[in-house]
VEXVEX-302035 format. One record per residue: residue in one letter; x, z, y of N, C-alpha, C, O in turn. Coordinates in steps of 0.2 Angstrom, whole numbers, plus 5000, padded with zeros to 4 digits. Each point is the difference from the previous one (the first is absolute). Example, Ala and Ser with C-alpha at 12.3 -4.5 7.8 and 13.67 -1.06 7.14 Angstrom:
a506650394972499650005006500450005006500550034999/s499349935006500450015006499650035005500350015006/
This chain:
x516949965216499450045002499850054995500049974994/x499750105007499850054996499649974996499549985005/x500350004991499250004996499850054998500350054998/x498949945004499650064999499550044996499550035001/x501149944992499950054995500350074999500350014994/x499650035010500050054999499550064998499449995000/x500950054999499450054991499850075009500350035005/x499249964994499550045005499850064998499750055003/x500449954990499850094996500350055000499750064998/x501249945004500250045003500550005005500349945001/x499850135003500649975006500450074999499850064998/x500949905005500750075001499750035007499849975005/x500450104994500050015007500650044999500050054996/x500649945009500850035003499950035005499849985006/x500650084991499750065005499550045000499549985003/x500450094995499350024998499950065005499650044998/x500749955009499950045006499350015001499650014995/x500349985009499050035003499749924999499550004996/x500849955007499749935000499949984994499449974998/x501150044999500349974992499350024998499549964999/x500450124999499650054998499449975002499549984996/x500550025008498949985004500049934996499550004997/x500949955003499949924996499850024993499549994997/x500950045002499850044991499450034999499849994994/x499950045011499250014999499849975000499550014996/x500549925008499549955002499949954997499649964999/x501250044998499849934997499850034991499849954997/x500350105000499950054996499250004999499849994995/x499950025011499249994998500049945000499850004994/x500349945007499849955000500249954993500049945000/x500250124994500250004993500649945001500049954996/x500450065007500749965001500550044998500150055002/x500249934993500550044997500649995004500349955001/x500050105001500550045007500750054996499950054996/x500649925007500750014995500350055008500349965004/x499750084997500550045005500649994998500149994994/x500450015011500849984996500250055007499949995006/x500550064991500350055003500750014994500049994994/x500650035011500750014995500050064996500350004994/x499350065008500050064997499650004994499450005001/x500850014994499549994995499750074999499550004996/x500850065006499750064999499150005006499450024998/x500849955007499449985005499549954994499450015000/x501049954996499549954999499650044995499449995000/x500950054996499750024993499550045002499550024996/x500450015011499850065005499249965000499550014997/x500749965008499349935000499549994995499450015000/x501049954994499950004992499450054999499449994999/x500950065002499950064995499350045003499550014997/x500550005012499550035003499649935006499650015005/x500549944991499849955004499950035010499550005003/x501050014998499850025009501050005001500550004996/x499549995012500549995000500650085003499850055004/x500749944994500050095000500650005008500350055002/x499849894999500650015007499550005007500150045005/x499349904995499849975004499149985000499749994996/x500250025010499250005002499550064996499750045003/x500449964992499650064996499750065003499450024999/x501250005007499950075004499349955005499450035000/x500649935003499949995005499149974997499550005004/x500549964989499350004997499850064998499450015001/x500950054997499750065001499650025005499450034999/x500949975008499750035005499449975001499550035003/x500449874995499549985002499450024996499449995002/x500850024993499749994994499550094997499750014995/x500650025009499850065001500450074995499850064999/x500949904997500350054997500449964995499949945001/x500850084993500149974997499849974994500249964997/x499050095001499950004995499449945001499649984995/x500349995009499549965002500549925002499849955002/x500850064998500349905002499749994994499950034995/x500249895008499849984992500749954997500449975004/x499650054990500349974996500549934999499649955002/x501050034997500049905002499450014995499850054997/x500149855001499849994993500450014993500649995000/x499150024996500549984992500349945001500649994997/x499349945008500249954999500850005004500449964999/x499750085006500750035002500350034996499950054997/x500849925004500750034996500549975003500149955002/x500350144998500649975004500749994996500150044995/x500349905007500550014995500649985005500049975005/x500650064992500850005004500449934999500549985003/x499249984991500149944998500149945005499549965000/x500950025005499949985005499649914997499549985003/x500949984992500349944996499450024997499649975004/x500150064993499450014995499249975007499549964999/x500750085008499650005006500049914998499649964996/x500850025009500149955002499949914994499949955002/x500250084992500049964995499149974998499849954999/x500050115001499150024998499549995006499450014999/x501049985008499349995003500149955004500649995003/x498849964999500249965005500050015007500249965004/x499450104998499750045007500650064998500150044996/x500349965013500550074999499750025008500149975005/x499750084995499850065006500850015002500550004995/x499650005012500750015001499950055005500050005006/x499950064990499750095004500750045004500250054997/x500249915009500450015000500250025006499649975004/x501050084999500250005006500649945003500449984997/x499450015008500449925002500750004999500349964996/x500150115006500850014999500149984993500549964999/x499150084995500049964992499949964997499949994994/x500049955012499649954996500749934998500149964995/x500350065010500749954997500250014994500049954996/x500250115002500150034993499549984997500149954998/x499450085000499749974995499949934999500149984995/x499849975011500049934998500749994996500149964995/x500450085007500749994995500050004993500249974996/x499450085003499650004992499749974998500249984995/x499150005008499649944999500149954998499849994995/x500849965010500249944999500249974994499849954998/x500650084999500249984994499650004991500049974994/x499550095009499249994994499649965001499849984995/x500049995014499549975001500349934999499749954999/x501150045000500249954998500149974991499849954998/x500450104999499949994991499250014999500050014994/x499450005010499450014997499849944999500549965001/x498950024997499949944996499749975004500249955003/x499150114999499549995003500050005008500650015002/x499049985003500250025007499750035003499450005000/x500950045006499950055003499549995009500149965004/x499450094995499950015008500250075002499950054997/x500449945009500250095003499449995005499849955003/x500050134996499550015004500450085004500250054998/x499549915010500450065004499750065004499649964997/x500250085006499850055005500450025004499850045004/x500849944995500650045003500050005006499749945001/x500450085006499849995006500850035002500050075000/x500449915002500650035002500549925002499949954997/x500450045007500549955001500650024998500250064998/x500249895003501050014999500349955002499849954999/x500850065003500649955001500149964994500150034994/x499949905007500449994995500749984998500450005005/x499750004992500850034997500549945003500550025000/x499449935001500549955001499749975008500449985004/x499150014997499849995006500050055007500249985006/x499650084991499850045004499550035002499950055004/x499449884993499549985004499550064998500150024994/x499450015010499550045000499649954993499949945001/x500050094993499349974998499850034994500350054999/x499249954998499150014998500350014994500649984999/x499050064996500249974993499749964995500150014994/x499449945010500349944995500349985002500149964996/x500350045008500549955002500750035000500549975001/x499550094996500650044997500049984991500549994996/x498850025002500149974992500149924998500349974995/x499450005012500349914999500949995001500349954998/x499950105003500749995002500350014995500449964998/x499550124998500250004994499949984993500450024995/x499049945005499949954995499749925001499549974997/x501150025009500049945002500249954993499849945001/x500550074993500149974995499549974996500149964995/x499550085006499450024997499450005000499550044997/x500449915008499649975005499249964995499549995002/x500949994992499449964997499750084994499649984995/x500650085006499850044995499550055001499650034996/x500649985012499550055002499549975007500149955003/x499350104999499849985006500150085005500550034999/x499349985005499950055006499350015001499849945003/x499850104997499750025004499750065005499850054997/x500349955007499950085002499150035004499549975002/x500650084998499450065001500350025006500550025002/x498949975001499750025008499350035001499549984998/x500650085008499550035002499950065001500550035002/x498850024999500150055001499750024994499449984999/x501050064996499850024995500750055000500649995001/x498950094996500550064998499850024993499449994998/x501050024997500350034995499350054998499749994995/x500150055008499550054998499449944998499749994995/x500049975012499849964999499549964995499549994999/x501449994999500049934995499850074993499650014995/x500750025007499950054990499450024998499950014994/x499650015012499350035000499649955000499450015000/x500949915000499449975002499649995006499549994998/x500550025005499850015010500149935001500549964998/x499050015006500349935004500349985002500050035006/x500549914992500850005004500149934999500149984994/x500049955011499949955000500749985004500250025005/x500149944990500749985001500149925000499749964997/x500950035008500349935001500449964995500650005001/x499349964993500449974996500249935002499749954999/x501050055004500549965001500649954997500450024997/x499449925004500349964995500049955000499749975005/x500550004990499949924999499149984997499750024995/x500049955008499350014999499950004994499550034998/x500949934997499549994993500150064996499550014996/x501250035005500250064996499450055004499750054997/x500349945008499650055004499350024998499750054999/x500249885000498950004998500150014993499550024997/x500949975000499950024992500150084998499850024995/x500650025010500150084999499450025002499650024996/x500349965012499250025002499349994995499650045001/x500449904994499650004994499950014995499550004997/x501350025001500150034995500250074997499950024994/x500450015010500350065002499550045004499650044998/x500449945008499650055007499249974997499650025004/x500049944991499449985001499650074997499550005004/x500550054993499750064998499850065005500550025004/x498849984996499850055007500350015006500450045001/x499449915002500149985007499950035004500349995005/x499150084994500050055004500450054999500050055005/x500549954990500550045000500849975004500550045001/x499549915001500749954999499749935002499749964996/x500350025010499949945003500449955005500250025005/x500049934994500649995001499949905006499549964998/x500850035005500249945002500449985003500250035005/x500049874993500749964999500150015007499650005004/x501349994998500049995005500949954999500550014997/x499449955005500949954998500350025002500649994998/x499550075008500650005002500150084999499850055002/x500849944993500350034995500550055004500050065000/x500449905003500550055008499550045003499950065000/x499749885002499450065007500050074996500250065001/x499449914996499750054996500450074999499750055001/x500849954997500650054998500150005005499750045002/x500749935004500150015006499550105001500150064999/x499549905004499350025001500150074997500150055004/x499849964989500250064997500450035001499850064999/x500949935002500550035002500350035005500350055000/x499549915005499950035006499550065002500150055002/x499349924997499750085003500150064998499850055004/x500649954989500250054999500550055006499950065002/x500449914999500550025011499650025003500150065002/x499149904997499650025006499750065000500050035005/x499750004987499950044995500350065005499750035004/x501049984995500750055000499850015008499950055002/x500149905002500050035008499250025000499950055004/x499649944994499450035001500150064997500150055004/x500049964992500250094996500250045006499750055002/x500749925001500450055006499449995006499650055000/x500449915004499549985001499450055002499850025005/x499949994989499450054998500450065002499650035004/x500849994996500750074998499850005007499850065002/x500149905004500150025008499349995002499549974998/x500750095009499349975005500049955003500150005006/x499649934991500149955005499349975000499949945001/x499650104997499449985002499649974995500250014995/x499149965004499549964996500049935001499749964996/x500850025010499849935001500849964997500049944998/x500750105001500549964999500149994995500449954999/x499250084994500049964993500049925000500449964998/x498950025007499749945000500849975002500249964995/x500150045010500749975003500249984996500049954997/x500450125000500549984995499549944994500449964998/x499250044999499849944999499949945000500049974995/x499850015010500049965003500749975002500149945000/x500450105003500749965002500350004993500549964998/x499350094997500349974994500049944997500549974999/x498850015001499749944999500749955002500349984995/x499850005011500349965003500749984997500149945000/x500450124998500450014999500149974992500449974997/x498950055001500049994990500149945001500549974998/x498950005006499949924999500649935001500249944998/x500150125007500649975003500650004995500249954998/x500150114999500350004994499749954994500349964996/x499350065004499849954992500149945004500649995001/x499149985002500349905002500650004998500249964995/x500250085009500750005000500350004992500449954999/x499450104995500049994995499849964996500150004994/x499349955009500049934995499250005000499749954998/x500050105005499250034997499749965005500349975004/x499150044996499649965007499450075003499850054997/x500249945010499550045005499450014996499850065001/x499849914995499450024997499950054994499550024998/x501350014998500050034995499950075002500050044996/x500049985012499950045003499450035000499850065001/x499749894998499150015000499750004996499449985000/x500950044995500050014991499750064999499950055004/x500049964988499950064999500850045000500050065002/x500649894995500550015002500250035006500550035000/x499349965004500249995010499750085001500250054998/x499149935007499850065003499650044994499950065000/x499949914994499550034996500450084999499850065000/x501049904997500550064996500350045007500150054999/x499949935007500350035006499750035001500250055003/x499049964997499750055004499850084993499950065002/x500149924992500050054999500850044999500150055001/x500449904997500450045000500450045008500450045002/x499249945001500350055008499350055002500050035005/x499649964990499450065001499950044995499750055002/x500549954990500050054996500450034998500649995000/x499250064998500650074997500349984992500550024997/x498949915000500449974995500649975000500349994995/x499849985010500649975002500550035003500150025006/x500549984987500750055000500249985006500150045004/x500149874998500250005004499750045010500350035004/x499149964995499750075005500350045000500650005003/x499250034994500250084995500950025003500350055003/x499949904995500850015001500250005008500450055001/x499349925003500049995009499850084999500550045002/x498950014996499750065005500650034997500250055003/x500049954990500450064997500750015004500350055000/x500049885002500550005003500050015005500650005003/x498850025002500150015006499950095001500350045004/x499449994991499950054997500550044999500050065002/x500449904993500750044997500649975003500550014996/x499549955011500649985001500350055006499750025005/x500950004993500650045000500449985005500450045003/x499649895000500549975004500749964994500649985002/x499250024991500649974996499649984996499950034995/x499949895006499749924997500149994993499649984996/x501050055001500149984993499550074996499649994996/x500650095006499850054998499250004998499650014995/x500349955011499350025003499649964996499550024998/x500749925001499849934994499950034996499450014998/x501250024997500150034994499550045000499649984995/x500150075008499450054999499349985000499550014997/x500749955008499249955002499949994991499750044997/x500649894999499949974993500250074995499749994994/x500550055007499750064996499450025000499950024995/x499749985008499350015002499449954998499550024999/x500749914999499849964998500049984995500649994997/x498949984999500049984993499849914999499549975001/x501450024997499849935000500749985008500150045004/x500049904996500549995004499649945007499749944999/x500450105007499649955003500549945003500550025003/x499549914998500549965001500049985006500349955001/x499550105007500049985005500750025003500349975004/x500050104993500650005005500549984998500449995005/x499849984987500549934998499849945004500449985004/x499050004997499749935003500450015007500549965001/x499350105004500250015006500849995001500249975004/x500250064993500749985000500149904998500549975003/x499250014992500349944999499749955007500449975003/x499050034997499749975008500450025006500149965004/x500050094996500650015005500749975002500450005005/x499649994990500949964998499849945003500449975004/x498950004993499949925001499750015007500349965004/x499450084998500149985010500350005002500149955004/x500550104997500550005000500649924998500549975004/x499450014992500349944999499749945003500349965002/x499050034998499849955002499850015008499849955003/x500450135000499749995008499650005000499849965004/x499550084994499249984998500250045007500550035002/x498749964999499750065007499450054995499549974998/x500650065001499550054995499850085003500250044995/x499649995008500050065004499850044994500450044998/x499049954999499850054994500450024995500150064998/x500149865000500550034995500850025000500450014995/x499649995011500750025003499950095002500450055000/x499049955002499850095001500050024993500250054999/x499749924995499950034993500750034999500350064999/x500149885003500750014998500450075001500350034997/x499449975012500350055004499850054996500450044998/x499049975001499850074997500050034995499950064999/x500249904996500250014993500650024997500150024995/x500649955011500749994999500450015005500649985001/x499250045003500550015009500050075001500450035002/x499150014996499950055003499950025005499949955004/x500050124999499850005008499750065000500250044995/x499349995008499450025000499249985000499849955002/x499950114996499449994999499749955005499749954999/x500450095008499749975007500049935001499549975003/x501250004992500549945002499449964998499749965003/x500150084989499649924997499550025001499749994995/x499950035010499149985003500449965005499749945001/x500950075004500449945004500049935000499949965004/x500450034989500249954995499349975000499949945001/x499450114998499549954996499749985005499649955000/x500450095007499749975006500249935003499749975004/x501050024993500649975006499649954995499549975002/x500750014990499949964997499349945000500049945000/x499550105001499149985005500049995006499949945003/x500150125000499850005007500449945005499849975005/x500850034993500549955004500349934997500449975003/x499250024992500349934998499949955005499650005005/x501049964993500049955007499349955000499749995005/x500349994989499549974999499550005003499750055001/x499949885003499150025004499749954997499549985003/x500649994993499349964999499950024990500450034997/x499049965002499650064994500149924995500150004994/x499949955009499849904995500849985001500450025004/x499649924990500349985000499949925003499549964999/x500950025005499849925004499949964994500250024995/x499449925007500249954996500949964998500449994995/x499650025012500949964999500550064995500449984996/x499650095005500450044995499650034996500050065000/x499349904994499850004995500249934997500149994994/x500049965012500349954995500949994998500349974996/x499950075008500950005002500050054992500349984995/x499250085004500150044995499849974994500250024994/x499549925007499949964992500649975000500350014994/x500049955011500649965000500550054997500050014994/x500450025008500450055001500050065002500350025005/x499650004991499850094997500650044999499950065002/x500749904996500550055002500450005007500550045001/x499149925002500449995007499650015006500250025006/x499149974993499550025004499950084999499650014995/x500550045009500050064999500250055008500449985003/x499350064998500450055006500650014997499950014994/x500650005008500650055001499850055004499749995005/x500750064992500250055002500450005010500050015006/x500449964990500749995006500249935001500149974995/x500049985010500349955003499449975004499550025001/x500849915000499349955003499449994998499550025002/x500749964992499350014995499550064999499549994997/x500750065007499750075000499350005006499550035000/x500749915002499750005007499449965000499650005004/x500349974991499549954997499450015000499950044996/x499549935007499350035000499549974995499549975001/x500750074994500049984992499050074997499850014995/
């Protein structure tokens, strides 16, 4: 088991995107000394030198902040460096500021530091993205992609991951933004008191065990994110926001069981706290990414993506999530209406007309009619979660679940 002698005065943060970048403010005021670890050392020297970061969020604290000359600063106590072995050797808290597609790679790097370090590690995650994994096939979270690939290494490090509704501009200004910290409880209340304990009105946080849900939870609504964007793009009135949230709901909760999580992780700050602002704010890329694609779509899925993420700062992880979930309903036969219209409309093509079609067919016509779960298929789902589910197609489709 981790012992929890680890040094609290400073932490790595990997990756110095917008997320990365906003941790650096925060934890920066909170005179914690903060190591960014990026490969480019021309970036890093950039950082160093003007304290502010020259790829990411800068533009966008400008605008809040009423100009360039007016963001503020990181602290002196941030420094970035390209030294990855120097990262990983010197801290025992590693921010893992990361998009889900790079996180296999980098744990390939990882592994074998966090293995000759002396000392032991906790990973701390935010990442909200799913993936296949490589030998199974199976849909899963990324703690559950970092337990895999330092499955040998089981007594060296721990996981914890970050949930909630909290944006990047946010966390950097200091603005109220209260987060889900998921884990093993004892690694978990010692971050929470030693780490997250400084100005609670800036950064307010709490424990939840279930570590899946919780990431489930985040990963998902990002889908949800991308079809409200469009969504908003169409006339379909003031009342079917509500819908499509509400049948998302269902669908989330149902995925995560299936993935290992439980139905409560959904009523989280993780669950609806981070679902409803990211399906209602302009801060949330993945929104963002739904209206610009309904915007600039052309009738050709890959073109129109491409332009959509040129417009955007910072990479949003709902339309990777949407293709890997798709694979896994597809393979498991789920019955999923919402996230099956994601798919269609991000990757099939069609017409514009098609996907207000899509989004009506997906709500207004689910087969489904009861809103509760019975007692008997909330206990069948405790029992067996990978077998108690709608299908899409067969007998089992027909099931009054």
């Amino acid at each position: 088991m981790l012992k929890l002698n680890l040094d609290t005065s400073r932490i790595a943060v990997i990756g110095p995107g917008r997320l990365g970048t906003s941790f650096a403010y925060k934890f920066g005021r909170d005179n914690i000394k903060v190591t960014l670890y990026y490969h480019d050392a021309d970036i890093c020297r950039e950082i160093n030198r003007e304290h502010l970061n020259p790829k990411h969020l800068t533009e966008d604290l400008a605008l809040r902040s009423g100009g360039m000359d007016r963001v503020p600063r990181l602290s002196t106590r941030v420094t970035a460096t390209n030294d990855l072995e120097r990262v990983v050797e010197d801290h025992d808290f590693i921010l893992l500021s990361i998009t889900m597609n790079r996180l296999p790679e980098l744990l390939g790097y990882l592994q074998p530091l966090i293995e000759k370090k002396a000392g032991d590690t906790c990973l701390i995650s935010p990442i909200k993205g799913l993936t296949s994994d490589e030998l199974t096939k199976e849909l899963i979270t990324p703690s559950q992609l970092i337990h895999n690939h330092l499955f040998r290494l089981k007594n060296k490090y721990q996981v914890v991951c970050i949930g909630g509704p909290f944006f990047d501009v946010d966390i950097a200004l200091g603005r109220p933004v209260c987060v889900t910290i998921a884990g093993k409880s004892r690694i978990c209340r010692f971050i929470r008191e030693e780490l997250f304990k400084f100005n609670r009105r800036e950064l307010n946080s709490y424990y939840n065990f279930d570590i899946v849900g919780v990431e489930a939870c985040g990963s998902l609504k990002n889908l949800v994110a991308n079809i409200k964007g469009v969504a908003d793009s169409l006339d379909l009135g003031d009342s079917f926001p509500g819908t499509i949230f509400a049948r998302s709901g269902v669908e989330i909760r149902s995925l995560a069981k299936l993935l290992g999580g439980s139905f409560q992780a959904f009523y989280s700050q993780a669950g609806v706290g981070d679902m409803y602002v990211t399906l209602s704010s302009d801060a949330s890329k993945n929104y963002r990414y739904g209206k610009y694609f309904y915007q600039l779509y052309d009738g050709n899925t890959i073109e129109t993506n491409k332009r959509v993420l040129a417009r955007i700062d910072g990479t949003p992880e709902g339309p990777n999530t949407i293709k890997n979930v798709h694979r896994y309903l597809e393979k498991k036969n789920m019955y999923s209406p919402l996230f099956q219209c994601a798919y269609q409309i991000f990757n099939e093509g069609g017409s514009k007309s098609n996907m207000k079609e899509l989004l009506i067919q997906s709500c207004q016509l689910d087969r489904r009619e009861k809103e509760y779960i019975g007692p008997v298929s909330r206990a069948l789902y405790r029992i067996m979660p990978n077998l108690w589910y709608r299908r899409e197609k067969g007998i089992l489709a027909n099931l009054d679940m």
